[in-house]
Steps between C-alpha positions, in 0.01 A plus 500: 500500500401847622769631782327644822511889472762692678341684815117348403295471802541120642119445511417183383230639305750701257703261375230361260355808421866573406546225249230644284588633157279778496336766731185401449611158588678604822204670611239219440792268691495735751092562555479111496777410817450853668201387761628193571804591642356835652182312650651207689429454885451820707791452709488567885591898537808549643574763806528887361931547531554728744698752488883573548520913611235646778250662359146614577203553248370849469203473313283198389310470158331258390771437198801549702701581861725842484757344728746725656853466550577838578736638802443883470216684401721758282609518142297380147372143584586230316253227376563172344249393275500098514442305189125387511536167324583177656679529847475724761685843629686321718757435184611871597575381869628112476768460743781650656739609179202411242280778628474813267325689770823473728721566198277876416540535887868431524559777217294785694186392388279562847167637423407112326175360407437198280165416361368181659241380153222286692358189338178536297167383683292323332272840455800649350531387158346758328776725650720673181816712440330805596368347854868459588641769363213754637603271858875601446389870515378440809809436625716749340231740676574318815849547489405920426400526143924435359698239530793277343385212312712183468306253260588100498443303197110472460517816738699659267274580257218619749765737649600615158099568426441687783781711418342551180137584619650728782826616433496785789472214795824301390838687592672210373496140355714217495360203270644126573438200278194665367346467153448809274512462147424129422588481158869649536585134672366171591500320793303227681215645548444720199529197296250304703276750451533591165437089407229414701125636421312683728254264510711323728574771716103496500490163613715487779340810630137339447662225723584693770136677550632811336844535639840312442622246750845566618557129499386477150736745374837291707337212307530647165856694561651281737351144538815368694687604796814694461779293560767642743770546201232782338433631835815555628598677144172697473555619871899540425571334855821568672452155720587200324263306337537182734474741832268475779458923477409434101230223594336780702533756242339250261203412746461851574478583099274187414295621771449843300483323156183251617313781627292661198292784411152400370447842250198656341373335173419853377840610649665202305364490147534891473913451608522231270278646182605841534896508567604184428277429138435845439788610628269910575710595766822595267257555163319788699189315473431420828242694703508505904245672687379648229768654327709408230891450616719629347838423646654795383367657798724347735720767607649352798867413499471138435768179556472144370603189630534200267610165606805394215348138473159555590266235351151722628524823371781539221703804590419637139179554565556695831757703335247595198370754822789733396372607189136518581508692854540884475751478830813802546704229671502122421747250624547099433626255658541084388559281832660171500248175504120433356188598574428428903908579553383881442325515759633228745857444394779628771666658219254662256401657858856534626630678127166678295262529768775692720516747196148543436440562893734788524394628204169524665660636807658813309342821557316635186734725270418712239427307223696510154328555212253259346647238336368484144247212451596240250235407215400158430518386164158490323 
């Protein structure tokens, strides 16, 4: 009998779809279970987290909150660009030693903003790539045309776009946990996507009235509660497992876990087609407000964040950035833990993120000369 695969989502949904012999199998086993775990009963919607660091918002779209963390008005700002997938922003701000925001803030870090993504209305799903990514200009422009960018898995790859399609408003760019190049690793998701057709994509879309249900997508990616053992790894806890101060931590991060992000159909099926399948972002195929990207363009100095066990985003296909970005500088960095631990973990924030932030805090220096850009292999 076929073992269970090593870091495979635990979706029950998978594990057939696994068994298969063939791709073609796996993704007609997928298509078949996919809505009937994702379309179960709407569940009641939980309270929005709140969050962990004062903050106020200072400006409103439609698509998202530019909330402000900032405690002087001086200096380059710095804006974190939230993953727009699943869970909310608050994953930046947890708790008290799981917040990245107090970790950036700790290090020097005090012109902060963190992009708050809003769920889709119903109106909204024939929002795209380019909706969001015109909508993060808007903020950069807020913040006076030229900012840091600090981009978190899914919000990773938009920060690493806009770089690309406007090189002269990023001074610099840290990337966490964020996919790149899909085909220089596998992980979790790229293999989910790769297997299952887009015809199913279709159909959960179709079922949400043109956008994604948040509570669909926990369905498919997480059907059970995490049990305390995970979450007291993922979040690299300091209180013991049994604790009173633990059970808090854990209500106060299954609190942040139910609440989800219903997301733009158009939005959805472009991510998944166009990165994940098509992988255009690293191929120099993908075109964003109506240019072609070409990620040599990124000239910012640029640092990367991987997670050493990270079961998400495999650090390979982060680290692919180095030879594809036209960056002076470039530094990496592999923090201890999986996927969530990168950006909740008191260590990964305690060790990497500590680098990365006074990195960001350095004044600008004159630059060395360009590093010379690696070819990929035809």
């Amino acid at each position: 009998m076929a073992e269970r695969p090593p870091n495979f989502p635990a979706s029950a949904f998978l594990w057939p779809a696994y068994l298969a012999s063939s791709a073609g199998e796996v993704s007609a086993a997928i298509a078949q279970q996919w809505l009937a775990l994702a379309v179960g009963p709407k569940p009641d919607a939980p309270p929005e987290p709140g969050w962990t660091t004062p903050n106020t918002v200072a400006l409103a779209l439609r698509t998202v909150r530019l909330r402000d963390f900032a405690t002087t008005q001086a200096g380059t700002p710095t804006l974190v660009c939230a993953p727009f997938a699943l869970h909310g922003a608050t994953i930046v701000d947890l708790a008290p030693g799981h917040s990245l925001v107090a970790a950036l803030r700790a290090t020097g870090l005090r012109r902060l903003f963190v992009t708050d993504w809003r769920p889709a209305a119903p109106d909204m799903g024939g929002l795209g790539i380019d909706d969001y990514l015109a909508d993060l200009n808007v903020l950069i422009d807020e913040l006076g045309g030229r900012a840091d960018l600090v981009g978190l898995c899914q919000g990773g790859w938009m920060a690493l776009l806009y770089a690309a399609r406007f090189p002269g408003k990023v001074r610099r760019l840290v990337l966490a946990g964020a996919p790149v190049d899909i085909a220089a690793g596998d992980s979790q998701i790229s293999a989910l996507a790769r297997a299952t057709p887009l015809a199913a994509f279709r159909e959960l879309i179709d079922h949400g009235g043109g956008c994604v249900e948040g509570h669909a997508l926990l369905r498919l990616w997480s059907p059970e509660a995490l049990p305390a053992e995970e979450v007291h790894q993922l979040l690299q806890a300091q209180e013991p497992l049994e604790s009173a101060a633990f059970a808090r931590l854990q209500a106060v991060f299954h609190a942040w876990y139910r609440w989800t992000l219903d997301l733009p159909g158009a939005y959805y099926l472009e991510t998944v087609e166009r990165l994940f399948k098509n992988n255009e972002l690293a191929t120099g195929r993908f075109v964003a407000l109506g240019r072609r990207i070409d990620l040599a363009a990124v000239r910012a100095p640029l640092f990367l964040i991987a997670a050493r066990d990270d079961e998400v985003t495999a650090p390979a296909q982060l680290f692919a950035a180095e030879r594809l970005v036209g960056s002076r500088e470039l530094r990496k960095a592999t923090a201890p833990g999986r996927h969530l631990s990168l950006f909740l973990g008191r260590r990964a924030l305690g060790e990497a993120w500590q680098e990365a932030a006074r990195w960001l805090a350095a004044p600008d220096a004159d630059p060395p000369r360009r590093r010379p850009r690696a070819r990929a292999s035809d």
